[in-house]
LODOKOL-775754 format. One line per 3 residues: for each residue y, x, z of N, C-alpha, C. Coordinates in Angstrom, 3 decimals. Layout:
REM residues N
Y:X:Z:Y:X:Z:Y:X:Z  ...
***
This chain:
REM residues 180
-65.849:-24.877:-37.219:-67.251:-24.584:-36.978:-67.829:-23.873:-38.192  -68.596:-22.794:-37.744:-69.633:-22.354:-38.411:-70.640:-22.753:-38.673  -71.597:-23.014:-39.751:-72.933:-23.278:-39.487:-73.650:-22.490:-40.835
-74.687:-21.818:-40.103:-75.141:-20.608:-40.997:-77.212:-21.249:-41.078  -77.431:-21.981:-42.259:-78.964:-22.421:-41.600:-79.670:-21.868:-42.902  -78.907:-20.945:-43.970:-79.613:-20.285:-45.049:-79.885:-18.973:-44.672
-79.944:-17.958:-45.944:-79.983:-16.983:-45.927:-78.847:-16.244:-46.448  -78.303:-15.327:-46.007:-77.174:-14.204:-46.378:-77.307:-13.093:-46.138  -77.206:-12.068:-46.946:-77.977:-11.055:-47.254:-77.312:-10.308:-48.148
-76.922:-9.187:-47.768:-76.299:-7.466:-47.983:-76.156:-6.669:-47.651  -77.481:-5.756:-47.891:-78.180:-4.951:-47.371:-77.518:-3.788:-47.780  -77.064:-2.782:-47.294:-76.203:-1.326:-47.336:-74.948:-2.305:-47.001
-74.745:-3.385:-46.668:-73.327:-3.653:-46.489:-72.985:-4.453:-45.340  -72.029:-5.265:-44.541:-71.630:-6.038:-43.670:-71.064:-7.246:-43.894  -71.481:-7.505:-43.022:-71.462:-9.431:-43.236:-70.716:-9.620:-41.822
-69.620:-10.560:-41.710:-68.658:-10.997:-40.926:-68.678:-12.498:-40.610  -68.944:-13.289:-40.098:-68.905:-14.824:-40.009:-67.847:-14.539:-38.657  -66.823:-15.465:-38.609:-65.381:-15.451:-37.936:-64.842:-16.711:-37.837
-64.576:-17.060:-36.500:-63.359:-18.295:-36.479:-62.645:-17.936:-35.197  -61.168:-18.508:-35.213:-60.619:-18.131:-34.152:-59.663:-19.113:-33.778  -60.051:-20.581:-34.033:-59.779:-21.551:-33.549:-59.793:-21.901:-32.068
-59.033:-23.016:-31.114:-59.228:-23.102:-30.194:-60.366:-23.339:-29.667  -61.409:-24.580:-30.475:-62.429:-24.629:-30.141:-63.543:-23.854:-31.245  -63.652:-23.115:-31.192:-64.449:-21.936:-32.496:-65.927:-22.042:-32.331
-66.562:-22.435:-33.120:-67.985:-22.467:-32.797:-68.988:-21.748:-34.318  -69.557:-20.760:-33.863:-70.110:-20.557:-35.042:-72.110:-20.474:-34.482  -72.943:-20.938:-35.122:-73.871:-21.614:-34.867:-74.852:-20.996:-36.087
-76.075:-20.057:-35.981:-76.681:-19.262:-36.845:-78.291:-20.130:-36.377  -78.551:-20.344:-37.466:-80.116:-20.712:-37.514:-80.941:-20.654:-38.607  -80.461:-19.947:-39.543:-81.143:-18.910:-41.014:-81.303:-17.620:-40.643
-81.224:-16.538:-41.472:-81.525:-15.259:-41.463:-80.226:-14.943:-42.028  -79.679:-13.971:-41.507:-78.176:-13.099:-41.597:-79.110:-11.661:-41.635  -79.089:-10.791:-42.704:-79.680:-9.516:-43.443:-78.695:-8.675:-43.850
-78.355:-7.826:-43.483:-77.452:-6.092:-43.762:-78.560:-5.489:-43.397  -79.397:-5.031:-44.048:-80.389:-3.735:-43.388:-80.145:-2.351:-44.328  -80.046:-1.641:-43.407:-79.839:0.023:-44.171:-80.155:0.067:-45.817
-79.160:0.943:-46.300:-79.805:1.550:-47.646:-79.205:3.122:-47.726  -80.120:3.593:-47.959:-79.817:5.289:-48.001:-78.808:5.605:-46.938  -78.091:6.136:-46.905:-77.150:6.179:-45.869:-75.639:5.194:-46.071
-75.987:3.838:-45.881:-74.922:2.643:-45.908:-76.068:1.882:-44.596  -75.338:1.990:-43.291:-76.354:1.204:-42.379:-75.236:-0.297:-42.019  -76.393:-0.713:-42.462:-76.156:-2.800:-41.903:-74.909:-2.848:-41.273
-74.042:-3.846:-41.085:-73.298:-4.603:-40.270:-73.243:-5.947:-40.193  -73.695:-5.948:-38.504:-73.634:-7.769:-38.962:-72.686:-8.302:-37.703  -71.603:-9.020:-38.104:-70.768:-9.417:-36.622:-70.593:-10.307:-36.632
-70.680:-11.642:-35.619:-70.562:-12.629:-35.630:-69.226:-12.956:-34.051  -68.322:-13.283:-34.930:-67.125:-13.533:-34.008:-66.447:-14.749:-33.853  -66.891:-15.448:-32.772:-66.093:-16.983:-32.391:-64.904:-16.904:-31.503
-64.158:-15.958:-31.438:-62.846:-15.605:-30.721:-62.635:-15.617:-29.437  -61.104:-16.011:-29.031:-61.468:-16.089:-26.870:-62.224:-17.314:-26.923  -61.578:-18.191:-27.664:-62.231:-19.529:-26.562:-62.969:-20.082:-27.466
-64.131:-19.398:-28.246:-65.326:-19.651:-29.093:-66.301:-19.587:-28.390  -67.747:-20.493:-28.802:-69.064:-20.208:-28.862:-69.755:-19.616:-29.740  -70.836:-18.488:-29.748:-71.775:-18.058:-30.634:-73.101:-18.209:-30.265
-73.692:-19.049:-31.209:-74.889:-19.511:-30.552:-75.785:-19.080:-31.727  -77.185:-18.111:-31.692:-77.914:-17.499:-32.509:-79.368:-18.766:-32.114  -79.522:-18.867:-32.706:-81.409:-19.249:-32.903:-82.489:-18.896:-34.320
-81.752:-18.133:-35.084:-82.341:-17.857:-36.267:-82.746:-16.203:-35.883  -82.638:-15.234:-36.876:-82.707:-14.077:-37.538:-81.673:-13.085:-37.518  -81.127:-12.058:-37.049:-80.012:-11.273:-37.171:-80.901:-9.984:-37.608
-80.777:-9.435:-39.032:-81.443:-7.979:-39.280:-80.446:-6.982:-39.837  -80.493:-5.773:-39.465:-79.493:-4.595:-39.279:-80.843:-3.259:-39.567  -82.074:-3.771:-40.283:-82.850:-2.939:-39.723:-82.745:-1.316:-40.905
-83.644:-0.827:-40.680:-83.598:0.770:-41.192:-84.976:0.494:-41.766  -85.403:-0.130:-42.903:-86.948:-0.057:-43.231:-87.340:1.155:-44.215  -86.245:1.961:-44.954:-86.513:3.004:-46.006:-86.988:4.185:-44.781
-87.691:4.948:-45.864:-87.386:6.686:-45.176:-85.999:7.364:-44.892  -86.850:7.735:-43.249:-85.275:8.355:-43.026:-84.286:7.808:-42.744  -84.128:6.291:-42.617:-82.837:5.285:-42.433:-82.947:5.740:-40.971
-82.153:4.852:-40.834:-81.672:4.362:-38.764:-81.542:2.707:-38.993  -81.397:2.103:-37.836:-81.104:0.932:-37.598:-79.637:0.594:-37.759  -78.839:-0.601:-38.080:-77.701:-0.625:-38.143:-76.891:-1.031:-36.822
-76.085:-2.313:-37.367:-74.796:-2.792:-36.194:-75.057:-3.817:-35.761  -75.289:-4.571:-34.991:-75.313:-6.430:-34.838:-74.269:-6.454:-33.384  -73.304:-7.300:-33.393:-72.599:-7.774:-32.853:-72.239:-9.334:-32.498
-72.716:-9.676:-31.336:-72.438:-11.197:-31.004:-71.035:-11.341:-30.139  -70.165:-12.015:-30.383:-68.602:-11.855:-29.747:-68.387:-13.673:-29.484  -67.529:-13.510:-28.567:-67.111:-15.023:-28.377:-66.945:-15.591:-26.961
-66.098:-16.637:-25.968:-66.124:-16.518:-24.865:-67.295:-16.999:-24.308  -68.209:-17.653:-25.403:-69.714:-17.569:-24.982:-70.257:-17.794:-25.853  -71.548:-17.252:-25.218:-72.769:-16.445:-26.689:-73.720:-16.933:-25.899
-74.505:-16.900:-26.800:-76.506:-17.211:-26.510:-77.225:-17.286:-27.732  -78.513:-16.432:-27.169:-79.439:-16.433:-28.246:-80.333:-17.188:-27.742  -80.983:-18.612:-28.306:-81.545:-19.547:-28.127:-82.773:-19.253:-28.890
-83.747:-20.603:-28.535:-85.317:-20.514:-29.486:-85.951:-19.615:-29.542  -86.148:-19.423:-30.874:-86.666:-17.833:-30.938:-86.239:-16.931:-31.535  -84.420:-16.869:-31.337:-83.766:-16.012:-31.954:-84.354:-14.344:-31.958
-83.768:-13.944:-33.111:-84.610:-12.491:-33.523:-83.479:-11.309:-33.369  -82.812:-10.454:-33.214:-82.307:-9.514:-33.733:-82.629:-8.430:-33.837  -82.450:-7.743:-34.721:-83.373:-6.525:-34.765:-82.433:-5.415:-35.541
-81.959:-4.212:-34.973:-81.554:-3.244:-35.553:-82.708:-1.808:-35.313  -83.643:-2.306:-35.513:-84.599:-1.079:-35.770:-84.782:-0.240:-37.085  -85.009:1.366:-36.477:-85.277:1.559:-37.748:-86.246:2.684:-37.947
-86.748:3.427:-38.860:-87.666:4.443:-39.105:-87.515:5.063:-38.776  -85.811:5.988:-38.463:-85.427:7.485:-38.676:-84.889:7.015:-36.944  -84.485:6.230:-36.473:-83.797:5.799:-34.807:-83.606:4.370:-34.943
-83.290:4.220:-33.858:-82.948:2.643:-33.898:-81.206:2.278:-33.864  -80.520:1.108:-34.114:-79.605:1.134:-33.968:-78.910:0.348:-32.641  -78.183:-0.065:-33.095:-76.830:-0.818:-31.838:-77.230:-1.759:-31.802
-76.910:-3.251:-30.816:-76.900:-4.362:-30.305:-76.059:-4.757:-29.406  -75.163:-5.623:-29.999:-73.983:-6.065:-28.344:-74.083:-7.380:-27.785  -74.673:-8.039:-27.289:-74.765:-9.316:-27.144:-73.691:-9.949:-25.886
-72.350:-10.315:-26.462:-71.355:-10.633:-25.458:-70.208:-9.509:-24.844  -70.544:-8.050:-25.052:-69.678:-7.418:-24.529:-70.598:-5.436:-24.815  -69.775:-4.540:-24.833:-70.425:-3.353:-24.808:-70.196:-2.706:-23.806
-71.056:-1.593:-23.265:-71.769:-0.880:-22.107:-70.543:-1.143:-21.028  -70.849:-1.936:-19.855:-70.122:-2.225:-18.839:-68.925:-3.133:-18.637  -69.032:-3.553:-19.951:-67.766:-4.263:-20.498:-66.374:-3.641:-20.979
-66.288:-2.489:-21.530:-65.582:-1.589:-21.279:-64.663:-1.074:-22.290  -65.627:-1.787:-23.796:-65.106:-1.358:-25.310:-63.977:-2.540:-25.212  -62.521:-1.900:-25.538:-61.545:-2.955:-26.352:-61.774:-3.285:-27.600
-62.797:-2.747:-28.278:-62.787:-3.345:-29.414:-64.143:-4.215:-29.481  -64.273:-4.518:-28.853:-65.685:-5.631:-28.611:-65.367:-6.549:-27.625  -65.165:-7.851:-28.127:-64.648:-9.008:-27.384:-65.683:-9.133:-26.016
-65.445:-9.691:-24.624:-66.123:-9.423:-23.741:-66.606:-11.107:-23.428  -67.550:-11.088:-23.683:-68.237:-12.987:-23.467:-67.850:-13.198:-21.865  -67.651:-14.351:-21.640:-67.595:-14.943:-20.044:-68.755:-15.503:-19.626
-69.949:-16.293:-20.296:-71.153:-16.350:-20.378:-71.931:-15.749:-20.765  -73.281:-15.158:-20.957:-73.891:-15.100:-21.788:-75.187:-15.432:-21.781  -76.134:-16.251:-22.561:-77.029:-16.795:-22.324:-78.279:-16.067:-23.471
-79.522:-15.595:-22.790:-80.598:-15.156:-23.451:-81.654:-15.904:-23.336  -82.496:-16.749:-24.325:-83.307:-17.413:-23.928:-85.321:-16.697:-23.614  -86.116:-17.501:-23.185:-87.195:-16.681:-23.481:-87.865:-16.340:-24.391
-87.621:-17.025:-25.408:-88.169:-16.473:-26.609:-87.557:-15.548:-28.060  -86.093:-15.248:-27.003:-85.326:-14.349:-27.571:-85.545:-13.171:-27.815  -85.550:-12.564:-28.860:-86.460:-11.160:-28.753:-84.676:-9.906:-29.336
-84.825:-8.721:-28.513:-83.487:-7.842:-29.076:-84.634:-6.479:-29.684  -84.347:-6.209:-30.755:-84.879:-4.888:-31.352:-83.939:-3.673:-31.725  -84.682:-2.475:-30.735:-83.506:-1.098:-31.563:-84.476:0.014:-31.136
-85.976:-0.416:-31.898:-86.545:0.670:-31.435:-86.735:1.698:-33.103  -87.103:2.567:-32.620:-87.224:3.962:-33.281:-89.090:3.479:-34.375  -89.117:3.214:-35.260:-90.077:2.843:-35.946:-91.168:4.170:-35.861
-90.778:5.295:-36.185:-91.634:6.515:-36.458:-91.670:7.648:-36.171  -90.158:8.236:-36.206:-89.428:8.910:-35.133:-88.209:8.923:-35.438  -87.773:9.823:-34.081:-85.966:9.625:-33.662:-86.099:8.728:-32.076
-84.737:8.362:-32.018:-84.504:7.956:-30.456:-84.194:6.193:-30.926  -85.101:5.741:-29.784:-84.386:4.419:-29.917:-82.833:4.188:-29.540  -82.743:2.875:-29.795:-81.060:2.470:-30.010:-80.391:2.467:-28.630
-79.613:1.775:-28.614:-78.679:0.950:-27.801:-78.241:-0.333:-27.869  -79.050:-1.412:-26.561:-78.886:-3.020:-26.727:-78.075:-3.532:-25.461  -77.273:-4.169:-25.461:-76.487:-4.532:-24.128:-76.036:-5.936:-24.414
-76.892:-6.722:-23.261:-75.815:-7.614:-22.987:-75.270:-7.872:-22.020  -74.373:-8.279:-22.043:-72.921:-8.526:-21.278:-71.985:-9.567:-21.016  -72.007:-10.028:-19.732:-70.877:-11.416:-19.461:-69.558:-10.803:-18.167
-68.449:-11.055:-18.262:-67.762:-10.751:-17.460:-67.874:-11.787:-16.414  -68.400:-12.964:-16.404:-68.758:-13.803:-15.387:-70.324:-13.888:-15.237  -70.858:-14.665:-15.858:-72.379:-15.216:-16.022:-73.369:-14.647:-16.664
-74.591:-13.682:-16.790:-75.440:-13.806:-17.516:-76.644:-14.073:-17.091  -77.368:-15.273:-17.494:-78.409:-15.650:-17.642:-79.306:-15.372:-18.675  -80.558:-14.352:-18.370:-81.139:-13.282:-19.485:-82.820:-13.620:-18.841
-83.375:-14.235:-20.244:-84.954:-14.398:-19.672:-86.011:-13.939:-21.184  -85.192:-13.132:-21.676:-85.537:-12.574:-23.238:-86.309:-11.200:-23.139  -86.346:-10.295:-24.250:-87.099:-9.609:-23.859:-86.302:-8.343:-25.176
-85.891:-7.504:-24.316:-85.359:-5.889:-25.373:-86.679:-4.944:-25.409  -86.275:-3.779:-26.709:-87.275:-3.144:-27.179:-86.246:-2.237:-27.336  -86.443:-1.053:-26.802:-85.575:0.320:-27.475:-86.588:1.358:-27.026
-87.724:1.372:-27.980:-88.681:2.898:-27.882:-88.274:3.724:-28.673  -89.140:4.844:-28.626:-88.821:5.965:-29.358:-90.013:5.949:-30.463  -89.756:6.654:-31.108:-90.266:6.639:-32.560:-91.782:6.609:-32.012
-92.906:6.680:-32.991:-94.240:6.807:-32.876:-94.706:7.916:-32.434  -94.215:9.128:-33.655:-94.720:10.220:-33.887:-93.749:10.919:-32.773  -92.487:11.217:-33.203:-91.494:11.542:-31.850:-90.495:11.073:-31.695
-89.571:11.251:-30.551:-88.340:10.265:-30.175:-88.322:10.261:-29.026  -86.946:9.762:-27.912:-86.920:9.471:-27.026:-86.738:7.802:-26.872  -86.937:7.317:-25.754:-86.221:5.743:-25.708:-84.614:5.760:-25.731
-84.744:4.434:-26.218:-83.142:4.177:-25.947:-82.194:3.794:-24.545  -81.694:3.156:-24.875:-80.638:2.481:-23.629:-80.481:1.079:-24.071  -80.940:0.492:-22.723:-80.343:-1.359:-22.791:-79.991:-1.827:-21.358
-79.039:-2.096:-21.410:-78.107:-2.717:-20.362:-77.973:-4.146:-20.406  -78.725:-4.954:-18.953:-78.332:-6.666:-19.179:-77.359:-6.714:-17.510  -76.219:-6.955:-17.788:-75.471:-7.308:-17.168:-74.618:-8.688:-16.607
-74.334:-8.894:-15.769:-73.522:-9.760:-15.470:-72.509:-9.870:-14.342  -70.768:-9.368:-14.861:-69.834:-8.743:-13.791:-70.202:-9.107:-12.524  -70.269:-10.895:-12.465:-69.791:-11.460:-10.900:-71.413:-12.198:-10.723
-72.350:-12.441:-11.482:-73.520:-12.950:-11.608:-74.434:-12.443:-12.815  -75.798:-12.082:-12.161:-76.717:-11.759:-13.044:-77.732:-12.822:-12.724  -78.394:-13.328:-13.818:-79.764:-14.112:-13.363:-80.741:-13.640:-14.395
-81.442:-12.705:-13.909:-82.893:-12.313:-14.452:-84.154:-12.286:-14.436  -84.361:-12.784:-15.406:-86.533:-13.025:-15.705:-86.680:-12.804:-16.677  -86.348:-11.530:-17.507:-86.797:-11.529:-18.472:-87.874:-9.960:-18.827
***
């Protein structure tokens, strides 16, 4: 088991929390921080393996707050994920917004992005990859190859001044349940 209830923080850089135990549980309820610096954008991945849980209720930031940045990477992996409470993630940024995978990427489709069998979004879950000022917002997806239950709420606008929106995909292969 994981348990993440501080702060960790490296910003122009990537942060990895990983287990790949049978029963793998990694469990975030602090603030996890990679946000852009000049051109070094965030990575943040949180990987509980096949037969792991990733369960967020804290803070995930990837964001782009300088001039000119973009938003970074956030990645939730594991055979089930959920962002609980009032989990935050946010890869927004000034110059565009960035990425978000919550459980699997666009259609389930990336081999290199583990594909969740659940995935659970709560309502006071908030996903960010919008475009702060201008540029195009991001790309947020979540994704279950069986289950997703999604009652949260994504943001992928386009900048203020200019931009287009982004793309967010909430999926669920064999079941979707949505109110969000």
């Amino acid at each position: 088991v994981v348990n993440n209830t501080g702060n960790i923080i490296a910003d122009g850089g990537a942060i990895q929390l990983a287990a790949n135990a049978r029963t793998a549980a990694i469990n975030v309820d602090g603030i996890v921080q990679a946000n852009t610096l000049a051109n070094h954008n965030g990575v943040i991945r949180l990987q509980a393996g096949a037969n792991g849980r990733t369960l967020v209720s804290g803070k995930l930031s990837a964001k782009g707050e300088l001039q000119g940045t973009q938003g970074g990477f956030i990645s939730i992996e594991g055979k089930e994920v959920g962002l609980i409470n009032h989990a935050v993630l946010d890869a927004s940024g000034k110059a565009g917004g960035g990425t978000i995978l919550v459980g699997g990427d666009y259609q389930g489709k990336n081999v290199n992005i583990q594909n969740a069998n659940k995935t659970f979004v709560g309502q006071n879950a908030t996903i960010n990859v919008d475009a702060t000022e201008h540029g195009n917002g991001g790309k947020a997806i979540v994704w279950a190859d069986d289950i997703t239950r999604y009652y949260g709420n994504i943001s992928a606008k386009g900048g203020a001044r200019a931009g287009n929106g982004g793309f967010a995909e909430v999926s669920g292969k064999r079941l979707l349940d949505f109110n969000g």
